[in-house]
PyMOL Python script that loads the backbone (N, CA, C, O; Angstrom):
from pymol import cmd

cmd.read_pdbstr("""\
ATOM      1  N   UNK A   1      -4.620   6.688  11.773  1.00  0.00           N
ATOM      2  CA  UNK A   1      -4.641   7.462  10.565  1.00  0.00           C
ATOM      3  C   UNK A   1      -3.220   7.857  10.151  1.00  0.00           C
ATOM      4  O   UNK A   1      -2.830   7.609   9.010  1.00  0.00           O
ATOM      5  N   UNK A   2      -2.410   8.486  11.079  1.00  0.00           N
ATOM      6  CA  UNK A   2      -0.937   8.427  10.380  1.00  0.00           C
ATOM      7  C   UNK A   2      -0.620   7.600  10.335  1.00  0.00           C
ATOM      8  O   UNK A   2       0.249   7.667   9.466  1.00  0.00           O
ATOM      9  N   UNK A   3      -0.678   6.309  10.804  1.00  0.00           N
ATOM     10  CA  UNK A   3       0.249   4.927   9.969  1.00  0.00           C
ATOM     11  C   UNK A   3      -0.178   4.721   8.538  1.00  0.00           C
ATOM     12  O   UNK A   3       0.611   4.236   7.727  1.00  0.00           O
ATOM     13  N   UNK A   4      -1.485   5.098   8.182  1.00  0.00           N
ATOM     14  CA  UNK A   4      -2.157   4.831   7.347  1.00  0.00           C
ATOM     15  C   UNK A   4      -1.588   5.896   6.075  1.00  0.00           C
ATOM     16  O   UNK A   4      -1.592   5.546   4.895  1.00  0.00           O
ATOM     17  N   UNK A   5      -1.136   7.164   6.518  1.00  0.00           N
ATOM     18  CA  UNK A   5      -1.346   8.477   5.291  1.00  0.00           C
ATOM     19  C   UNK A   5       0.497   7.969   5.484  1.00  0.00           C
ATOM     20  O   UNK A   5       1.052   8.120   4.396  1.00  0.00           O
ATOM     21  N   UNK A   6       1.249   7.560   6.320  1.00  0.00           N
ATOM     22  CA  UNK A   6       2.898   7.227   6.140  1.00  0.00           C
ATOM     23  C   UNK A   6       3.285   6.119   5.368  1.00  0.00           C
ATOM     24  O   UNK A   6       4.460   5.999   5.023  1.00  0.00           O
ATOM     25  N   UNK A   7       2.367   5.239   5.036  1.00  0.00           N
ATOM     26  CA  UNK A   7       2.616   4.097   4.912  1.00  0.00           C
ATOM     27  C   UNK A   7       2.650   4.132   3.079  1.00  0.00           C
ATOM     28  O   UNK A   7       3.438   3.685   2.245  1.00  0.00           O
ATOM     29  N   UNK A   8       0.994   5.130   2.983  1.00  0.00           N
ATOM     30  CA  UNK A   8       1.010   5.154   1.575  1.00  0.00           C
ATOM     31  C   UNK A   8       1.839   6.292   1.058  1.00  0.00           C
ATOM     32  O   UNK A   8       2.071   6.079  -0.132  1.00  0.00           O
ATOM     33  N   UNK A   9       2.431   7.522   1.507  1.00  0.00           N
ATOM     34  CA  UNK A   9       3.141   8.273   1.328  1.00  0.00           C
ATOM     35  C   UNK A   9       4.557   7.798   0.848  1.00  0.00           C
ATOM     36  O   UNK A   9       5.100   8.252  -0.160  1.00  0.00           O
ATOM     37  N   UNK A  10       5.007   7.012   1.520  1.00  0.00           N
ATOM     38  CA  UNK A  10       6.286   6.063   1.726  1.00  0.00           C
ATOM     39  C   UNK A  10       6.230   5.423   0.296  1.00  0.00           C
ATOM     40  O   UNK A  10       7.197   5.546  -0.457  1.00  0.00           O
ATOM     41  N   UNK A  11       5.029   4.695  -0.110  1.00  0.00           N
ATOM     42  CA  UNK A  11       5.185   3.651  -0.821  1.00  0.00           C
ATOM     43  C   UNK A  11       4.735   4.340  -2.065  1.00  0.00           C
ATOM     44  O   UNK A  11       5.568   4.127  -2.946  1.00  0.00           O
ATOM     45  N   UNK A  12       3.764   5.070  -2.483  1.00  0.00           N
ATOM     46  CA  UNK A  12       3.208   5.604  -3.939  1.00  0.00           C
ATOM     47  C   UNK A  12       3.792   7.212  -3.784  1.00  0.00           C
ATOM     48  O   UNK A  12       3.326   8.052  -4.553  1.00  0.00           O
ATOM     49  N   UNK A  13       4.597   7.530  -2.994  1.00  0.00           N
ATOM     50  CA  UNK A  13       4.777   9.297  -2.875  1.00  0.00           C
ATOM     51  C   UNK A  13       3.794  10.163  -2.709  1.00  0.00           C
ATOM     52  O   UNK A  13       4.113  11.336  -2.519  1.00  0.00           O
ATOM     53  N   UNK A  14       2.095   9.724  -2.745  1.00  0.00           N
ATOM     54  CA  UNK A  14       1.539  10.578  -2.971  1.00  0.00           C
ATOM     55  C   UNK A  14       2.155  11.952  -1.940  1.00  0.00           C
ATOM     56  O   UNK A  14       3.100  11.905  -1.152  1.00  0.00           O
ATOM     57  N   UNK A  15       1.457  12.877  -2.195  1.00  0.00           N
ATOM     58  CA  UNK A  15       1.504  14.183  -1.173  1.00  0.00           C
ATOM     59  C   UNK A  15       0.115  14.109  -0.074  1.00  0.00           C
ATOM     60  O   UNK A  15      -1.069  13.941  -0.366  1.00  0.00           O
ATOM     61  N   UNK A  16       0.731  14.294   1.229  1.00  0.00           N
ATOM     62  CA  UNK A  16      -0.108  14.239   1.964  1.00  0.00           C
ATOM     63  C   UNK A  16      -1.880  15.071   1.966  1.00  0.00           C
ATOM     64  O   UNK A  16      -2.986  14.582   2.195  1.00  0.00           O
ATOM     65  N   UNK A  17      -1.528  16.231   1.667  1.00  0.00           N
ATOM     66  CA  UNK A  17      -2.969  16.542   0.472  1.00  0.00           C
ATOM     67  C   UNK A  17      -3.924  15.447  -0.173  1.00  0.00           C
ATOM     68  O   UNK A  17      -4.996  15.163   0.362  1.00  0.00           O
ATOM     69  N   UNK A  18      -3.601  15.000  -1.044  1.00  0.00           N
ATOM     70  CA  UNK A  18      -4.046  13.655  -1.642  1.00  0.00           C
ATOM     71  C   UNK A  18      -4.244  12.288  -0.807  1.00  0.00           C
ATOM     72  O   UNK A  18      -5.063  11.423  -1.118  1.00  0.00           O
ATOM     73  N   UNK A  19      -3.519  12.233   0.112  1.00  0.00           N
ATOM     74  CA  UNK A  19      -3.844  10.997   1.259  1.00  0.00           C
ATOM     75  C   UNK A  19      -4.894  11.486   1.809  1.00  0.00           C
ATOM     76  O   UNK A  19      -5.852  10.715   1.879  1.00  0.00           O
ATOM     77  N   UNK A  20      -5.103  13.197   2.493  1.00  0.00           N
ATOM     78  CA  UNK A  20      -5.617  13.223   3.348  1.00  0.00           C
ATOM     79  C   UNK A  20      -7.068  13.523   2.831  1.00  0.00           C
ATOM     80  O   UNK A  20      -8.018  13.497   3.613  1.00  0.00           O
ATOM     81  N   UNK A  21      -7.221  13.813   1.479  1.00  0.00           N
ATOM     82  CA  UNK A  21      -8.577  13.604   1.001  1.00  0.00           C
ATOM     83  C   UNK A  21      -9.166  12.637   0.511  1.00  0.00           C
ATOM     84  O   UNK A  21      -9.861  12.647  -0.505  1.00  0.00           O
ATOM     85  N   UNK A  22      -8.916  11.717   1.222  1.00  0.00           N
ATOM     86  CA  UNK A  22      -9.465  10.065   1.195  1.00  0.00           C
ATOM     87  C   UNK A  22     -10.151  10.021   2.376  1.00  0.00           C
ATOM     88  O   UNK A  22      -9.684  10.334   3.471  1.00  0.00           O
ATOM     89  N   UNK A  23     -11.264   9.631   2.154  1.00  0.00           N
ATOM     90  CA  UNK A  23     -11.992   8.683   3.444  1.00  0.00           C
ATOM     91  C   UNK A  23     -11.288   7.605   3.962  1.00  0.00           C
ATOM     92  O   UNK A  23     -10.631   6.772   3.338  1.00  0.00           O
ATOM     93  N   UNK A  24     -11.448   7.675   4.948  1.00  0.00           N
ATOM     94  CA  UNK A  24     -11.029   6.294   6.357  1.00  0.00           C
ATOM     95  C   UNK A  24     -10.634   5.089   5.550  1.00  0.00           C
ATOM     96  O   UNK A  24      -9.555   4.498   5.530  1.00  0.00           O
ATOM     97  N   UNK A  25     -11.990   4.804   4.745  1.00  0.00           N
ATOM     98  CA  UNK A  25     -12.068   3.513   4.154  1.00  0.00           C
ATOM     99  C   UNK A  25     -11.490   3.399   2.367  1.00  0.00           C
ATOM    100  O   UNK A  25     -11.353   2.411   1.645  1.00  0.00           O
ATOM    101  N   UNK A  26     -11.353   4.248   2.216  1.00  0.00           N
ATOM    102  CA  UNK A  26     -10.736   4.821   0.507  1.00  0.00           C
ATOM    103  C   UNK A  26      -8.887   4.484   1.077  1.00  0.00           C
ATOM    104  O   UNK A  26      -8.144   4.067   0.189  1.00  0.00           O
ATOM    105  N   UNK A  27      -8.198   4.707   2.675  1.00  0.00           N
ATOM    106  CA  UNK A  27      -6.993   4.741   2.797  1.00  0.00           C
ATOM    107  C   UNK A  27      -6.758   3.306   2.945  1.00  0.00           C
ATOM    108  O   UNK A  27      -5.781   2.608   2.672  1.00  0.00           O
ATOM    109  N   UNK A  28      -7.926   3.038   3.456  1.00  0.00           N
ATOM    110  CA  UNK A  28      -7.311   1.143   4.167  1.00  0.00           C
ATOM    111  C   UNK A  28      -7.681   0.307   2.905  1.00  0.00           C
ATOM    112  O   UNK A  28      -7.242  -0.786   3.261  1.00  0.00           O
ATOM    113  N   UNK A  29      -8.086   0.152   1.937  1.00  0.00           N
ATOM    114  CA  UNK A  29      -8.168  -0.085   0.996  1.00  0.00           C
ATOM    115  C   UNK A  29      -6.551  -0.021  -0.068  1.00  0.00           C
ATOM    116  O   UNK A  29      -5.920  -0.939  -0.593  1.00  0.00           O
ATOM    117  N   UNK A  30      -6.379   1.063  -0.056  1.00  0.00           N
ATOM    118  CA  UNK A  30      -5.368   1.556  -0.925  1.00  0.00           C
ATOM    119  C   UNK A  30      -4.011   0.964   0.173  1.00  0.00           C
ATOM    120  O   UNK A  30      -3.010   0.773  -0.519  1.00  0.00           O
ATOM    121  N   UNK A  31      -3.812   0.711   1.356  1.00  0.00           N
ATOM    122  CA  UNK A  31      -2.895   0.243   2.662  1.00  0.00           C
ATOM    123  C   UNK A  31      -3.124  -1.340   2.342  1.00  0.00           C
ATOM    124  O   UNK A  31      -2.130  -2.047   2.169  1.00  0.00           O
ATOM    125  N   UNK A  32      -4.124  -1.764   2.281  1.00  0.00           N
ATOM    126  CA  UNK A  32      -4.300  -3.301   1.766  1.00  0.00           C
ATOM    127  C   UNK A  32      -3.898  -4.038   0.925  1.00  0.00           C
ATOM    128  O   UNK A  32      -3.439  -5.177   0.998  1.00  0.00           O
ATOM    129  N   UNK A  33      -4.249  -2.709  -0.725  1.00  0.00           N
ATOM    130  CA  UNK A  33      -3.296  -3.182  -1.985  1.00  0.00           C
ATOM    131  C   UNK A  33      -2.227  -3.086  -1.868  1.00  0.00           C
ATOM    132  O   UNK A  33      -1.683  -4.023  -2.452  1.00  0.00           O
ATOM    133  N   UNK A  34      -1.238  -2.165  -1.214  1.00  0.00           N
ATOM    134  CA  UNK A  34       0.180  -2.226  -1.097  1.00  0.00           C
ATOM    135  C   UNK A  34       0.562  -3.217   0.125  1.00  0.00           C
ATOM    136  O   UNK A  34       1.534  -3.788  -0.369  1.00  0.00           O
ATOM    137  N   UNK A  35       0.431  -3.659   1.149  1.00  0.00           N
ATOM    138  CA  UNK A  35       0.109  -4.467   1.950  1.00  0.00           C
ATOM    139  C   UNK A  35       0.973  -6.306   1.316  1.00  0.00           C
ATOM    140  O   UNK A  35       1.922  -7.016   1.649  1.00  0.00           O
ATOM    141  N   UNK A  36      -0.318  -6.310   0.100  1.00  0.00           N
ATOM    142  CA  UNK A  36      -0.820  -7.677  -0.564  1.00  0.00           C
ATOM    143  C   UNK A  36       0.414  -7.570  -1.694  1.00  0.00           C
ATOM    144  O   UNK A  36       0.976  -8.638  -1.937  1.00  0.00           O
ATOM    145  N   UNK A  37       0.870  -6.426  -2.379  1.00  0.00           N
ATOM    146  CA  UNK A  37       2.151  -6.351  -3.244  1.00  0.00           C
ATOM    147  C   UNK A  37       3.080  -6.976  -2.371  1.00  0.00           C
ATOM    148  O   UNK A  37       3.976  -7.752  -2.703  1.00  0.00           O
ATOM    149  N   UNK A  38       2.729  -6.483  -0.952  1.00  0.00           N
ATOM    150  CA  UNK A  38       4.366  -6.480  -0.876  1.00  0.00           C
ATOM    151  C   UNK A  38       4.542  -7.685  -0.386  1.00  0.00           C
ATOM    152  O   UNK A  38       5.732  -7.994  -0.314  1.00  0.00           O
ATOM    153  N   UNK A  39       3.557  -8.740   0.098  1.00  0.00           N
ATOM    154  CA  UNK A  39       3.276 -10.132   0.623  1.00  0.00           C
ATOM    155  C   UNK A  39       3.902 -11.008  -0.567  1.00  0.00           C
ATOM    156  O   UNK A  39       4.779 -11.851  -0.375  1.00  0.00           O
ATOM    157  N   UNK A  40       3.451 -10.764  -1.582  1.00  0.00           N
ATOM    158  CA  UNK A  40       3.528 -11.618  -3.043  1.00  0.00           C
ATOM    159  C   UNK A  40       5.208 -10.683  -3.433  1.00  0.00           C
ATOM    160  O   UNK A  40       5.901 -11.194  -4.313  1.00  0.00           O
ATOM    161  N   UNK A  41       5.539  -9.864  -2.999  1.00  0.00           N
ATOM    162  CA  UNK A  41       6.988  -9.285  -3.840  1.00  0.00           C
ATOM    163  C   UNK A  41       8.050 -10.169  -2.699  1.00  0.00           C
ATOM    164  O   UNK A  41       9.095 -10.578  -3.206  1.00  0.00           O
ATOM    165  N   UNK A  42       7.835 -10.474  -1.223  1.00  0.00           N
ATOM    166  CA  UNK A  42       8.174 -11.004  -0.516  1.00  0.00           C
ATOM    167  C   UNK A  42       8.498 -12.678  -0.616  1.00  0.00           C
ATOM    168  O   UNK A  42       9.645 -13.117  -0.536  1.00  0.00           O
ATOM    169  N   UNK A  43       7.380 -13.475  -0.790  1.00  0.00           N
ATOM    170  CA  UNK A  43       7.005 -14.438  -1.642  1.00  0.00           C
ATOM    171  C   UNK A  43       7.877 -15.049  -2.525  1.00  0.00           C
ATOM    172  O   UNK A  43       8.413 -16.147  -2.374  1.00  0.00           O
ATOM    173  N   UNK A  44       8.034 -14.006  -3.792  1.00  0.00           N
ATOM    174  CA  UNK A  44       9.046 -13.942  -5.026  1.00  0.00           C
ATOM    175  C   UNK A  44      10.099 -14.213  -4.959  1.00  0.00           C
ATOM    176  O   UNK A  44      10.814 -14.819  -5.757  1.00  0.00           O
ATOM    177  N   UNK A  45      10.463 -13.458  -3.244  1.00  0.00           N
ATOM    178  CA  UNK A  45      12.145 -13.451  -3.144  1.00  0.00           C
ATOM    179  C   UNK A  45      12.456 -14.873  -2.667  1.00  0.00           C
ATOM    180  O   UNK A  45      13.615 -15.280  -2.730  1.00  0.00           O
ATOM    181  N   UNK A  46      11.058 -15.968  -1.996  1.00  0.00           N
ATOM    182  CA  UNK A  46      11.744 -17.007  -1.103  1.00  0.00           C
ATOM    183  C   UNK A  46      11.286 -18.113  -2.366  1.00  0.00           C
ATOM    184  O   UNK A  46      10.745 -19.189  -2.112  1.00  0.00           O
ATOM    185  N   UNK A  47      11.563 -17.705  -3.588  1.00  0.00           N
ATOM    186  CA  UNK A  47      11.181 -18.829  -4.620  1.00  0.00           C
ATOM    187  C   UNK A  47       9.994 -18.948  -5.430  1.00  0.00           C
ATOM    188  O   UNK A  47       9.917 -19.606  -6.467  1.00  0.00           O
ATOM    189  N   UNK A  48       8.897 -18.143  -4.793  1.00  0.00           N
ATOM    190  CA  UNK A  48       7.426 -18.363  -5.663  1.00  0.00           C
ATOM    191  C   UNK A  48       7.481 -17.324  -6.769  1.00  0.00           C
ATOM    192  O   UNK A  48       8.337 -16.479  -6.504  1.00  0.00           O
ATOM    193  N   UNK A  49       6.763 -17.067  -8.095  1.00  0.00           N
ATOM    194  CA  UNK A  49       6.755 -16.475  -8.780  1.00  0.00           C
ATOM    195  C   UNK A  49       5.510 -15.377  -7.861  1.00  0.00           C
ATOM    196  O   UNK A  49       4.729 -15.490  -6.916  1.00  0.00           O
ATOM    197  N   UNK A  50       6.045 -14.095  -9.063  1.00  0.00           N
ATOM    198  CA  UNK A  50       5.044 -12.953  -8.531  1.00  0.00           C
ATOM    199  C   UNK A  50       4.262 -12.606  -9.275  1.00  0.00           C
ATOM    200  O   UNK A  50       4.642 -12.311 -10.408  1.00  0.00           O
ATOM    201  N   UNK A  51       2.773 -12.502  -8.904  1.00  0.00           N
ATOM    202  CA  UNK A  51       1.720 -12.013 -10.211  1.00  0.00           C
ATOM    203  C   UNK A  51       0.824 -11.343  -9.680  1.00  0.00           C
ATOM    204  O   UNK A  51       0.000 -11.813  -8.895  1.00  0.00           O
ATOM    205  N   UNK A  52       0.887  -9.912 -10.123  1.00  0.00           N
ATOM    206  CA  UNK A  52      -0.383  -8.635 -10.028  1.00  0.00           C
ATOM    207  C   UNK A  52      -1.456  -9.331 -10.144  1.00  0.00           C
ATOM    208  O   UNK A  52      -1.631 -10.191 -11.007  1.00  0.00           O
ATOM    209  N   UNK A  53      -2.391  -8.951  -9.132  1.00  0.00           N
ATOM    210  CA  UNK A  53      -4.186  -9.658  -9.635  1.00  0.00           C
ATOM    211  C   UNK A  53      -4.812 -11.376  -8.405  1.00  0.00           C
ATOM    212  O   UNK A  53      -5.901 -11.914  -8.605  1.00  0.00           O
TER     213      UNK A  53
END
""", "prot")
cmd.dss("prot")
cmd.show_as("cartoon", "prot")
cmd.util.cbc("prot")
cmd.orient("prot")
């Protein structure tokens, strides 16, 4: 659970308040989408184009 409420804290700022009133499965979800950005922003840098969606 703290890798989970640091990870999205780190990356969207929320305030830990707001992380921590997420369910289990509402955090790994939201850890997944930033996760998958950052796979495809990674991606971008070694030549592939980057696209939301």
């Amino acid at each position: 659970m703290f890798q989970e409420v640091a990870y999205l804290a780190y990356y969207f700022h929320w305030p830990y308040g707001q992380i921590m009133d997420m369910n289990h499965q509402e955090r790994l979800l939201w850890v997944d989408q930033v996760a998958r950005i950052n796979k495809r922003l990674n991606e971008s840098r070694d030549g592939e184009s980057f696209e939301l969606g």
